[in-house]
PDB file of N, CA, C and O in Angstrom:
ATOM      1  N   UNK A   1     113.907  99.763 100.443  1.00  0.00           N
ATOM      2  CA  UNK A   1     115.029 100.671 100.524  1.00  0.00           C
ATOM      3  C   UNK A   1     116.315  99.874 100.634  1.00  0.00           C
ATOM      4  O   UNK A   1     116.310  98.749 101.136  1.00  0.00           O
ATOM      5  N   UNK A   2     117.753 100.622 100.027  1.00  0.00           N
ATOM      6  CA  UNK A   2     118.647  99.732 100.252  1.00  0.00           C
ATOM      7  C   UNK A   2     118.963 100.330 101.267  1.00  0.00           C
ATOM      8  O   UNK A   2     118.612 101.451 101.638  1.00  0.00           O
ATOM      9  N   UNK A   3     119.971  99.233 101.985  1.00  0.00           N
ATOM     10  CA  UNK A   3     121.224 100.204 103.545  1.00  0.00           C
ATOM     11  C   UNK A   3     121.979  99.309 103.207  1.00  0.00           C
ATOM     12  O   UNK A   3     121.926  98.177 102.728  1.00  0.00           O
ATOM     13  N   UNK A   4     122.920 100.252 103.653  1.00  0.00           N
ATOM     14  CA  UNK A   4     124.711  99.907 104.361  1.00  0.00           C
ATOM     15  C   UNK A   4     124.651  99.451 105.813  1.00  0.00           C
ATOM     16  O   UNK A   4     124.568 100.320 106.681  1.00  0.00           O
ATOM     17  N   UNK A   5     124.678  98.451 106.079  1.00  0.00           N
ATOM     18  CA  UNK A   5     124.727  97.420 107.647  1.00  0.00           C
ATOM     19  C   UNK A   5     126.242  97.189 107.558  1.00  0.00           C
ATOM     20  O   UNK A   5     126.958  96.568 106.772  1.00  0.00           O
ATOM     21  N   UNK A   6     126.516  98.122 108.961  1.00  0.00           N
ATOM     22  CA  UNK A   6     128.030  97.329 109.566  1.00  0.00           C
ATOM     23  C   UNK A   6     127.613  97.133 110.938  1.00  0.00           C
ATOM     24  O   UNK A   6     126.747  97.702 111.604  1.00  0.00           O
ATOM     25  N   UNK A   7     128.773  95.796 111.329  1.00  0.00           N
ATOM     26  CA  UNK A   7     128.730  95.213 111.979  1.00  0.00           C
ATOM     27  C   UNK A   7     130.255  95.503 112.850  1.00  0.00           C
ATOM     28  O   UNK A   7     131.342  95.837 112.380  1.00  0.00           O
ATOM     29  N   UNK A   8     129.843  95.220 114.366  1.00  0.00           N
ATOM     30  CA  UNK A   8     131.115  95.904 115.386  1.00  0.00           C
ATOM     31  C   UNK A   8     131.576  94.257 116.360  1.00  0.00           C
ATOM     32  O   UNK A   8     130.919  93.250 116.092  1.00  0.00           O
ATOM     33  N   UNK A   9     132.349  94.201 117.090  1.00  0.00           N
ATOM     34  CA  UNK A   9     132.762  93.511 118.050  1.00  0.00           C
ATOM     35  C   UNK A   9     132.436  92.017 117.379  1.00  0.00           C
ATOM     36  O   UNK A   9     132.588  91.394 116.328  1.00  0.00           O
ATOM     37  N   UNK A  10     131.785  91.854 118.955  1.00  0.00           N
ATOM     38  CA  UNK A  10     131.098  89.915 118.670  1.00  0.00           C
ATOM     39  C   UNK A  10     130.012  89.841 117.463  1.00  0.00           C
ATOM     40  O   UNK A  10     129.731  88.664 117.233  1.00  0.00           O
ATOM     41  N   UNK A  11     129.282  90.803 116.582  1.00  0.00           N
ATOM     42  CA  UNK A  11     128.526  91.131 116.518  1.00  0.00           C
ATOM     43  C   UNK A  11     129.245  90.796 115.046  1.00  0.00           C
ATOM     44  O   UNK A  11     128.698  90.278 114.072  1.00  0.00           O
ATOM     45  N   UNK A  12     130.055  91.059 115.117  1.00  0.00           N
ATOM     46  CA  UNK A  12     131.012  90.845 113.486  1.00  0.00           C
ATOM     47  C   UNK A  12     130.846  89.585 113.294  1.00  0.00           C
ATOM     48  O   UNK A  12     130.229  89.041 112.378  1.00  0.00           O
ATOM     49  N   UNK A  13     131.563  88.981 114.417  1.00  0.00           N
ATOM     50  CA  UNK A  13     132.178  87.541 114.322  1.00  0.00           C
ATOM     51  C   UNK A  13     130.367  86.392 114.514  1.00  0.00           C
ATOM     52  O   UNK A  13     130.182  85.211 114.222  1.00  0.00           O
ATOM     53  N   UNK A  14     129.764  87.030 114.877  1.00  0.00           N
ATOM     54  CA  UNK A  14     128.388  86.198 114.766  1.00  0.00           C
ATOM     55  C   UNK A  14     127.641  86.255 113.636  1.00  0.00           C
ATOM     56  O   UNK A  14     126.669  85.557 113.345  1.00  0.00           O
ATOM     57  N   UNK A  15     128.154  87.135 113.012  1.00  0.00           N
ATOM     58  CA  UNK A  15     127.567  87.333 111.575  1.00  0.00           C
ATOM     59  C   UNK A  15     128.468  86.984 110.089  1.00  0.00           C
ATOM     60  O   UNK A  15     128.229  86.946 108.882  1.00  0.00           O
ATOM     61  N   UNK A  16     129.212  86.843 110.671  1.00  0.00           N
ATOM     62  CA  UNK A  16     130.093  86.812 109.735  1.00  0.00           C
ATOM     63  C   UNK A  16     130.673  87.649 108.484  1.00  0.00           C
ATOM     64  O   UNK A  16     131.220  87.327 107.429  1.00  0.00           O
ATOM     65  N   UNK A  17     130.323  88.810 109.052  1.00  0.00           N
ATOM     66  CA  UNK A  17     130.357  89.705 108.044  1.00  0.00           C
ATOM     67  C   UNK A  17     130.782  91.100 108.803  1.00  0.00           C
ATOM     68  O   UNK A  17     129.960  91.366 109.680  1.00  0.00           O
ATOM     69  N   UNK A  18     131.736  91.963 108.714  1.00  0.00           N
ATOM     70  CA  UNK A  18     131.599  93.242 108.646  1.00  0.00           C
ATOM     71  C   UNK A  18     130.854  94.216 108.324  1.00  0.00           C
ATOM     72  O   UNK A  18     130.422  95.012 109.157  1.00  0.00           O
ATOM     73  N   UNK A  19     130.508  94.305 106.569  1.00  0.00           N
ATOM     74  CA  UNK A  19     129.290  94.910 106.367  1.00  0.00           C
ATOM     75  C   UNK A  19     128.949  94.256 105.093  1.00  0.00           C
ATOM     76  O   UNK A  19     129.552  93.376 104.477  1.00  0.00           O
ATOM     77  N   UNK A  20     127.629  95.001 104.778  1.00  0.00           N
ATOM     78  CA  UNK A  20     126.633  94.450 103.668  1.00  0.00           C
ATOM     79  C   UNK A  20     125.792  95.409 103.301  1.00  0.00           C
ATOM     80  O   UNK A  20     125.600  96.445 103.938  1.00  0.00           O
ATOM     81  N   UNK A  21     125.283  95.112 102.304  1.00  0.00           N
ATOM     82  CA  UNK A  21     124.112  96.107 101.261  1.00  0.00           C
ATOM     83  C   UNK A  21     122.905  95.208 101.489  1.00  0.00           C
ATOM     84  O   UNK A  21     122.987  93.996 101.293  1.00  0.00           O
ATOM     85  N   UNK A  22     121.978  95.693 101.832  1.00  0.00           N
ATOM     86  CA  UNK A  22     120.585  94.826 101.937  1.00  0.00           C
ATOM     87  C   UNK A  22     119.555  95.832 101.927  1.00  0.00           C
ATOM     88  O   UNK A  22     119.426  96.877 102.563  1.00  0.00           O
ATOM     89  N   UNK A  23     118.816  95.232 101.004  1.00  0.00           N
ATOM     90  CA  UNK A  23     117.250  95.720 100.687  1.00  0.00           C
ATOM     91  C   UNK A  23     116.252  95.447 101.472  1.00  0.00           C
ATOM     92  O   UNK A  23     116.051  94.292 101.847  1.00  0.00           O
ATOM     93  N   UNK A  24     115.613  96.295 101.773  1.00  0.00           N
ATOM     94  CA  UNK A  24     114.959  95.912 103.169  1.00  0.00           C
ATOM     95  C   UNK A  24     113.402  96.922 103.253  1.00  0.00           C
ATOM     96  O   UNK A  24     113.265  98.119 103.002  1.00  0.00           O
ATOM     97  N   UNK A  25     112.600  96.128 103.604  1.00  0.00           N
ATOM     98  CA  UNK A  25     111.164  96.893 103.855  1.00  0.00           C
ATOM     99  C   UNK A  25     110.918  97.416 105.472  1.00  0.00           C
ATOM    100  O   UNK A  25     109.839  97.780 105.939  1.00  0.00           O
ATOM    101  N   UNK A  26     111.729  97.373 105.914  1.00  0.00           N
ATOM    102  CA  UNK A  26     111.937  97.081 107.512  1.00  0.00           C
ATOM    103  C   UNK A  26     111.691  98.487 108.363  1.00  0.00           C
ATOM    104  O   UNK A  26     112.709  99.157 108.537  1.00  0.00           O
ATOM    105  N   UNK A  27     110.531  98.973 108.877  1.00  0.00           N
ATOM    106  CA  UNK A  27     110.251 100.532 108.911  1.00  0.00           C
ATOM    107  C   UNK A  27     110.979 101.011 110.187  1.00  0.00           C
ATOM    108  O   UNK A  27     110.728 102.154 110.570  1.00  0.00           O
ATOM    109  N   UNK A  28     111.944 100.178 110.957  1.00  0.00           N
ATOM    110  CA  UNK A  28     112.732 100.434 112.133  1.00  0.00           C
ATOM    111  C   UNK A  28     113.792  99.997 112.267  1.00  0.00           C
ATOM    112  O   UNK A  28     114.315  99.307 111.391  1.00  0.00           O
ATOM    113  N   UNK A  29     114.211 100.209 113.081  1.00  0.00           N
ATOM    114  CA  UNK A  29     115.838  99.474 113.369  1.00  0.00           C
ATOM    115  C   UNK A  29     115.321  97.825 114.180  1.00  0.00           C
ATOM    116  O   UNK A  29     116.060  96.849 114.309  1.00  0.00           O
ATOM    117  N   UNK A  30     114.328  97.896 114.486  1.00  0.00           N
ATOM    118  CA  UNK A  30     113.550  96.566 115.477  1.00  0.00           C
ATOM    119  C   UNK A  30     113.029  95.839 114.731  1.00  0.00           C
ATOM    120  O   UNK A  30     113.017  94.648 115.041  1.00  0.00           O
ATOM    121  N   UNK A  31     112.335  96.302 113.343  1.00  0.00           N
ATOM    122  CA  UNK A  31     112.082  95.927 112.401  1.00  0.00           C
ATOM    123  C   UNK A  31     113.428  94.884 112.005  1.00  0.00           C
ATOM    124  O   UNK A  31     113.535  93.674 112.207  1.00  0.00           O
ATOM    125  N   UNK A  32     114.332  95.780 111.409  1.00  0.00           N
ATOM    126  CA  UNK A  32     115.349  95.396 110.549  1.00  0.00           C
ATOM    127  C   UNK A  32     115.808  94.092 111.612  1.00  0.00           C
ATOM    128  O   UNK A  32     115.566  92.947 111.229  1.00  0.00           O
ATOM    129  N   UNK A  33     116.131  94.196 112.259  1.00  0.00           N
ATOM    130  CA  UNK A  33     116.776  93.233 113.325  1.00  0.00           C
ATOM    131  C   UNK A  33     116.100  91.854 112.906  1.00  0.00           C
ATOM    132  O   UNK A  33     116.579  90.873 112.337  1.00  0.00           O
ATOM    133  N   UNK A  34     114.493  92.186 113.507  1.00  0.00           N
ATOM    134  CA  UNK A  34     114.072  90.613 113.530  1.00  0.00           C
ATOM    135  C   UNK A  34     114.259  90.220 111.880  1.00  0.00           C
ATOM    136  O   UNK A  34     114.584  89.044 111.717  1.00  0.00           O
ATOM    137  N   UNK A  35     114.136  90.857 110.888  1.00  0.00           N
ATOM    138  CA  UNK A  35     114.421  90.599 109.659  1.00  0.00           C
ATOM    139  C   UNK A  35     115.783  89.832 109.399  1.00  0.00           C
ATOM    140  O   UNK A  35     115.805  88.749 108.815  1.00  0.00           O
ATOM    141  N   UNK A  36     117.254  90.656 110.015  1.00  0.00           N
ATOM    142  CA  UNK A  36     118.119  89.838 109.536  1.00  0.00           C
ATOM    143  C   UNK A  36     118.375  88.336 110.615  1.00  0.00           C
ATOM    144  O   UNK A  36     119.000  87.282 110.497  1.00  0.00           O
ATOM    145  N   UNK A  37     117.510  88.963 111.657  1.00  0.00           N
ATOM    146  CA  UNK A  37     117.327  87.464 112.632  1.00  0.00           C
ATOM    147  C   UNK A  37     117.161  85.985 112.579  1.00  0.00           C
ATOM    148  O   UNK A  37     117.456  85.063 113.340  1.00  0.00           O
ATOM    149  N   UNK A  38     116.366  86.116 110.977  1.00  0.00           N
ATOM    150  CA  UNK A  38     115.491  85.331 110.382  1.00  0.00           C
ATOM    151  C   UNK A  38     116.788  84.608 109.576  1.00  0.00           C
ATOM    152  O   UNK A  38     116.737  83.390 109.407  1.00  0.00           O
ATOM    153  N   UNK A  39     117.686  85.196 109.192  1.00  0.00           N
ATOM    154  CA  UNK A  39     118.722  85.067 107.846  1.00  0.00           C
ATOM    155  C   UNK A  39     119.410  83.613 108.164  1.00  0.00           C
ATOM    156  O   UNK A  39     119.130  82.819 107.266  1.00  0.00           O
ATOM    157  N   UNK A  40     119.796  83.345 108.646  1.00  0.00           N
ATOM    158  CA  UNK A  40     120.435  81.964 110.099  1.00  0.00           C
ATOM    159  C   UNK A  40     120.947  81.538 111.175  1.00  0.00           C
ATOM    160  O   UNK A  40     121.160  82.573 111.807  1.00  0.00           O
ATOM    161  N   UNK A  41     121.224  80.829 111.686  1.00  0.00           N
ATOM    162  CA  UNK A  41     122.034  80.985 112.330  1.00  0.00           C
ATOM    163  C   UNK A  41     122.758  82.044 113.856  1.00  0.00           C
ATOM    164  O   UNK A  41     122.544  82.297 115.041  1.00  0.00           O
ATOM    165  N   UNK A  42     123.766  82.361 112.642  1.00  0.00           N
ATOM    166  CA  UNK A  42     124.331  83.538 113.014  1.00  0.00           C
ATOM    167  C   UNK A  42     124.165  85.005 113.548  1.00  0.00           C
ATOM    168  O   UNK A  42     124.560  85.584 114.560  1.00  0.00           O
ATOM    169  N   UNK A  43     123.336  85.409 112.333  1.00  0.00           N
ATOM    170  CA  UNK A  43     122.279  86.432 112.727  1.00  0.00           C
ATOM    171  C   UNK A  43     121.411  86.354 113.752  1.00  0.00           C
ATOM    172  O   UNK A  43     121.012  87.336 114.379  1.00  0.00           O
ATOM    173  N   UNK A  44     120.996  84.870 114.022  1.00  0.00           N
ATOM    174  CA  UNK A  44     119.782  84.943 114.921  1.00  0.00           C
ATOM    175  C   UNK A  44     120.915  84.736 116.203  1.00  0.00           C
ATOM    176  O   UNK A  44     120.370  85.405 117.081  1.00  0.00           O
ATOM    177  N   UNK A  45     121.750  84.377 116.605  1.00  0.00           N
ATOM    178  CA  UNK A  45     122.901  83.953 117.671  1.00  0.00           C
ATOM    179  C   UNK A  45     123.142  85.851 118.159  1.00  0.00           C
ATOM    180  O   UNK A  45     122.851  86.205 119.302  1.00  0.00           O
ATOM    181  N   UNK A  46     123.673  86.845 117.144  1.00  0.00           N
ATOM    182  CA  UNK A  46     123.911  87.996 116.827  1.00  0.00           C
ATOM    183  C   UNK A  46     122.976  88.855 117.504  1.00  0.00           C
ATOM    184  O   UNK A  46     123.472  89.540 118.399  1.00  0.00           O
ATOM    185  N   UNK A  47     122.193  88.937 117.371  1.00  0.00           N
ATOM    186  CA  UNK A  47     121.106  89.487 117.785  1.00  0.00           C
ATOM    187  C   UNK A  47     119.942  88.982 118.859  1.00  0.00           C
ATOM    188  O   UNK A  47     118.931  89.618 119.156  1.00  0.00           O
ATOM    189  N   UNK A  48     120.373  87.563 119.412  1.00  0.00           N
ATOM    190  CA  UNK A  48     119.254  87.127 120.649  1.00  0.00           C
ATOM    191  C   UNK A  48     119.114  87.507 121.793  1.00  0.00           C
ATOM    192  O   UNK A  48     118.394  86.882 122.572  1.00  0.00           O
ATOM    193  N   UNK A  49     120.002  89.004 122.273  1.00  0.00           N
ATOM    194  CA  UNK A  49     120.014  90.007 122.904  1.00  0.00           C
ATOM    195  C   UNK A  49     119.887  91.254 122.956  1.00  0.00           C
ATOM    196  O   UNK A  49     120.473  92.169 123.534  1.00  0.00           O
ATOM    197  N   UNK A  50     119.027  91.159 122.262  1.00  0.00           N
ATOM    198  CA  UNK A  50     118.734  92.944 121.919  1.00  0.00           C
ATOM    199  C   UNK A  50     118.859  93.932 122.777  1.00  0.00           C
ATOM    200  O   UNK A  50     118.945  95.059 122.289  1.00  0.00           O
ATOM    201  N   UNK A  51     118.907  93.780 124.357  1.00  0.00           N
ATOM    202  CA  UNK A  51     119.158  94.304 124.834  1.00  0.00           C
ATOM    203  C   UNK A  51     120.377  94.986 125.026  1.00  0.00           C
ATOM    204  O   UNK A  51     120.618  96.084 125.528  1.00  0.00           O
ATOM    205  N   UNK A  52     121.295  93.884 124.393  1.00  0.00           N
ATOM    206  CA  UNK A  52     123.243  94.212 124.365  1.00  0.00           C
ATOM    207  C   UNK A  52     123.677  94.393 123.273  1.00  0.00           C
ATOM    208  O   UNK A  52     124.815  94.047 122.955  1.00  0.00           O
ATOM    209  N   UNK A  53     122.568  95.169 122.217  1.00  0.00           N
ATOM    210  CA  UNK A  53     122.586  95.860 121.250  1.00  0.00           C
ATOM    211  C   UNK A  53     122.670  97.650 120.986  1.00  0.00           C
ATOM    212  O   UNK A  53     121.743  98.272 121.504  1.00  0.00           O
ATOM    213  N   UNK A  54     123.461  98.274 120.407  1.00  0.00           N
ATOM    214  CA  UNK A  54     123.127  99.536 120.203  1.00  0.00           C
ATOM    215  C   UNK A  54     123.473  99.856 118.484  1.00  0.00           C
ATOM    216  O   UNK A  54     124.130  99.319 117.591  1.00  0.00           O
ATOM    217  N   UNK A  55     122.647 101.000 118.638  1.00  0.00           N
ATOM    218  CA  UNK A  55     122.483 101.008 116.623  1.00  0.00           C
ATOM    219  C   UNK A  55     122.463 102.212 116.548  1.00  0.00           C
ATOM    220  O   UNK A  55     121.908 102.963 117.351  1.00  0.00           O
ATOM    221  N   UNK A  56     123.140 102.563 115.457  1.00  0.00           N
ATOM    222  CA  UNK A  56     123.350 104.051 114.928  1.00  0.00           C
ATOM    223  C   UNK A  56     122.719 104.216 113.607  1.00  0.00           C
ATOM    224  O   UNK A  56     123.016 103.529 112.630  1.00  0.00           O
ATOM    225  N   UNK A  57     121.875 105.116 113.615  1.00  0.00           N
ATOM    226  CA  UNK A  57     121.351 105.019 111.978  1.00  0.00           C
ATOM    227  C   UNK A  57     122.585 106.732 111.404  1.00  0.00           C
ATOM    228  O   UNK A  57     122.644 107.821 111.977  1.00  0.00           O
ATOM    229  N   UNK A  58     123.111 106.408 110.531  1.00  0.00           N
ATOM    230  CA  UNK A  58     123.757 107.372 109.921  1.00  0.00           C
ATOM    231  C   UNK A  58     124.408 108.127 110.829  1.00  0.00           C
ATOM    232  O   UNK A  58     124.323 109.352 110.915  1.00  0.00           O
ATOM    233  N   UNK A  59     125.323 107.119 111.787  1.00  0.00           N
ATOM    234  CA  UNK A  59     126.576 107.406 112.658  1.00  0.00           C
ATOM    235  C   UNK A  59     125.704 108.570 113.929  1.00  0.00           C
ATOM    236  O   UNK A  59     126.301 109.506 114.461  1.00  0.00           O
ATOM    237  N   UNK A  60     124.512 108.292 114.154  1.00  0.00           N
ATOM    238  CA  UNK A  60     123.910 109.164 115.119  1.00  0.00           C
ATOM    239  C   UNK A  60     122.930 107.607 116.077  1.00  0.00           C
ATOM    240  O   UNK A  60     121.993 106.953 115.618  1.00  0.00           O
ATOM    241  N   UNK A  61     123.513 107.471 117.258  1.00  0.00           N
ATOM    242  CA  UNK A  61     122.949 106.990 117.800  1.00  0.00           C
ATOM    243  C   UNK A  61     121.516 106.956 118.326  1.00  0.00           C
ATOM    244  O   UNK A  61     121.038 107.972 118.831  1.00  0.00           O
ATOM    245  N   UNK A  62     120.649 105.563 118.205  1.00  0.00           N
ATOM    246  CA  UNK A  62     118.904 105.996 118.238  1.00  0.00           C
ATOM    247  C   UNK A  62     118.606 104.427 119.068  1.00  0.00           C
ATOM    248  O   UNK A  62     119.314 103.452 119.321  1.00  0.00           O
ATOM    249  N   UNK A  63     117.580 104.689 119.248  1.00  0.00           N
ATOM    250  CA  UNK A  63     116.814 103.290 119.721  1.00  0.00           C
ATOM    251  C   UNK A  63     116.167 102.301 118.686  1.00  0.00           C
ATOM    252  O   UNK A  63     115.932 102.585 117.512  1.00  0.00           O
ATOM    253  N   UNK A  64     115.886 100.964 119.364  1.00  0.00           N
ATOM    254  CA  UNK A  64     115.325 100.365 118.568  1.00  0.00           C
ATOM    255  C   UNK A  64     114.126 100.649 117.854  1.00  0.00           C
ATOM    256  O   UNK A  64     113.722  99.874 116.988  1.00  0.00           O
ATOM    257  N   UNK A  65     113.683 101.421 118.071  1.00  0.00           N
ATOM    258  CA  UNK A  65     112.114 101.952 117.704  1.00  0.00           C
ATOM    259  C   UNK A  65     112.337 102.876 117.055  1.00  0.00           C
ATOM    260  O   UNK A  65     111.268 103.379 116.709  1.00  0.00           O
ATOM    261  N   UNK A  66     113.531 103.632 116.518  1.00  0.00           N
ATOM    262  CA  UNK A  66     113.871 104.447 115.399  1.00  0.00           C
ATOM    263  C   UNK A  66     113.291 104.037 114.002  1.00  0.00           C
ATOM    264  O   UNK A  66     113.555 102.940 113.508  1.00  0.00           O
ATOM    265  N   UNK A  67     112.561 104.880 113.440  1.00  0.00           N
ATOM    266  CA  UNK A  67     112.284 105.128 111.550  1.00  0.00           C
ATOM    267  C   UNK A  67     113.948 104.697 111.105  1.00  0.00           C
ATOM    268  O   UNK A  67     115.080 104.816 111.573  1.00  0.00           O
ATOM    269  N   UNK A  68     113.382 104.218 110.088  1.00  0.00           N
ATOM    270  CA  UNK A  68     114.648 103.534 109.045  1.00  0.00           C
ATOM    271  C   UNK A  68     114.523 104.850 107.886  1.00  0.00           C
ATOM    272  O   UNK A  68     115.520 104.997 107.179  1.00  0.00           O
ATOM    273  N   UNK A  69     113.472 105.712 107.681  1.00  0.00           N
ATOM    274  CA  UNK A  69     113.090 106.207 106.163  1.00  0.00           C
ATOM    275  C   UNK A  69     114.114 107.023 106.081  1.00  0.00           C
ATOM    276  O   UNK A  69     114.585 107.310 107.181  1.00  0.00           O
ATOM    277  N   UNK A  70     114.730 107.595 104.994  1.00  0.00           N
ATOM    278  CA  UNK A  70     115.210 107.840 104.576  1.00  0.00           C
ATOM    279  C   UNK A  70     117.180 107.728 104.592  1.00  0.00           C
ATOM    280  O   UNK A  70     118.051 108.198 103.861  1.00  0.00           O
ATOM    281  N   UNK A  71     117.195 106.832 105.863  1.00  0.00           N
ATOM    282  CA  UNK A  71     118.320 106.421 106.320  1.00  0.00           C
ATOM    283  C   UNK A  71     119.443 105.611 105.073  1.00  0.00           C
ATOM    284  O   UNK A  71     119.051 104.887 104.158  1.00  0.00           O
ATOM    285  N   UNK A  72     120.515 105.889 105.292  1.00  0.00           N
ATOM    286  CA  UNK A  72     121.848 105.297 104.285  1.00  0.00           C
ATOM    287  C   UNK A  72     122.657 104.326 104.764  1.00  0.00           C
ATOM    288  O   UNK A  72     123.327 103.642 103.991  1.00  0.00           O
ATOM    289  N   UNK A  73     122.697 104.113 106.410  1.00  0.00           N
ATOM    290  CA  UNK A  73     123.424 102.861 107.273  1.00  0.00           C
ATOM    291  C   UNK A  73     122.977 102.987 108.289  1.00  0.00           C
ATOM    292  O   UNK A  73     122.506 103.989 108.827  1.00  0.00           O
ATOM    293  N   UNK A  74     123.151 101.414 108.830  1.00  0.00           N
ATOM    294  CA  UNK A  74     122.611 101.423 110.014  1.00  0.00           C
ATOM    295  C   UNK A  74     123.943 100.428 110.917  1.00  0.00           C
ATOM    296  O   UNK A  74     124.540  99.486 110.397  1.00  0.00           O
ATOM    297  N   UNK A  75     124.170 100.927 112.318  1.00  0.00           N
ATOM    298  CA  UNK A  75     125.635 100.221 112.288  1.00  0.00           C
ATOM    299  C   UNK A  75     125.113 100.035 113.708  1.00  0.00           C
ATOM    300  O   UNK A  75     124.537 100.835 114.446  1.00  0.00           O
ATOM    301  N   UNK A  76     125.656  98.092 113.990  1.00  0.00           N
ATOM    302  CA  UNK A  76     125.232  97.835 115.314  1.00  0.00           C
ATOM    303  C   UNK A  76     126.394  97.221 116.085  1.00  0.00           C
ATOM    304  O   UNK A  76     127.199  96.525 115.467  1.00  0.00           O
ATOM    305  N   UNK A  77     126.567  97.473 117.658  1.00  0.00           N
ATOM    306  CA  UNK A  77     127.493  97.341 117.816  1.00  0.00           C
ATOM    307  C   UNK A  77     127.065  97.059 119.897  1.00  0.00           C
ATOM    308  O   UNK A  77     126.020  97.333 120.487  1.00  0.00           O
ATOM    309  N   UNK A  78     128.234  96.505 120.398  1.00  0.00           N
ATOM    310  CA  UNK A  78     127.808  96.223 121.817  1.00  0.00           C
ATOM    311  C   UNK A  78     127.761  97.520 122.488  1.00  0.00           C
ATOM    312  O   UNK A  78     128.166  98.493 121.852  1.00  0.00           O
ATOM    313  N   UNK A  79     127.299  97.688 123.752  1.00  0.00           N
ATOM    314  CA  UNK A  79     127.504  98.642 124.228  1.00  0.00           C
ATOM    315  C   UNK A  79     128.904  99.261 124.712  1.00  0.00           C
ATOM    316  O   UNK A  79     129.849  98.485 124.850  1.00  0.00           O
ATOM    317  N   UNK A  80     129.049 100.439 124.938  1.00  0.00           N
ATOM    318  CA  UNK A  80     129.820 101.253 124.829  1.00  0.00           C
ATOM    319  C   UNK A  80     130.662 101.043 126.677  1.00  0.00           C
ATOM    320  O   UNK A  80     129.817 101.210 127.555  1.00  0.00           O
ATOM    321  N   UNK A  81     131.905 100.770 127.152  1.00  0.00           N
ATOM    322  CA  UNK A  81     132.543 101.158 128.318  1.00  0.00           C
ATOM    323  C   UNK A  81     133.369 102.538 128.138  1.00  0.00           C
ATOM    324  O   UNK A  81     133.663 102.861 126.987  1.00  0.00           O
ATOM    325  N   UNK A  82     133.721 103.285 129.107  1.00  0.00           N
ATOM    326  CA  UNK A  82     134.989 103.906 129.161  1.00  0.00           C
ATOM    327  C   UNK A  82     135.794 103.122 130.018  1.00  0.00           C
ATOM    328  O   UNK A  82     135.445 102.025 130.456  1.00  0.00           O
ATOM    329  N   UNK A  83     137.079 103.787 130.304  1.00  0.00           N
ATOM    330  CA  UNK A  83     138.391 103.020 130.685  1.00  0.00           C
ATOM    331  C   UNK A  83     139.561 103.509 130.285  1.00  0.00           C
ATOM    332  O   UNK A  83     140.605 102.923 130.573  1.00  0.00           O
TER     333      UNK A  83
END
């Protein structure tokens, strides 16, 4: 499947990228992760806290253990303060 991956905060700047198109067999959002984990570097720096991760599949916030199927973006970003 393809997705739309954007990227938020530190999460930008560790990846180096805002967003991207990537093809992906990845049947979760936990899935997808360790997948772009793998990519270098960055990604793996990006993501070696999954815990200080949150992900929205199609601007609706879900867990890591969320289905990817039929999904169009998946957007990850630090957690959320008010203030």
């Amino acid at each position: 499947m393809q997705l739309d991956i954007r990227y938020f905060a530190w999460l930008r700047e560790r990846t180096g990228t805002a967003s991207e198109t990537v093809v992906t067999e990845a049947a979760t959002v936990a899935d997808l992760v360790a997948e772009l984990s793998r990519r270098d570097e960055g990604y793996a720096l990006a993501f070696s806290d999954i815990a200080g991760i949150r992900a929205a599949i199609d601007k609706t916030l879900v867990e890591m253990d969320a289905p990817l199927a039929g999904a169009r973006e998946v957007a990850f970003f630090p957690p959320m303060t008010g203030g």
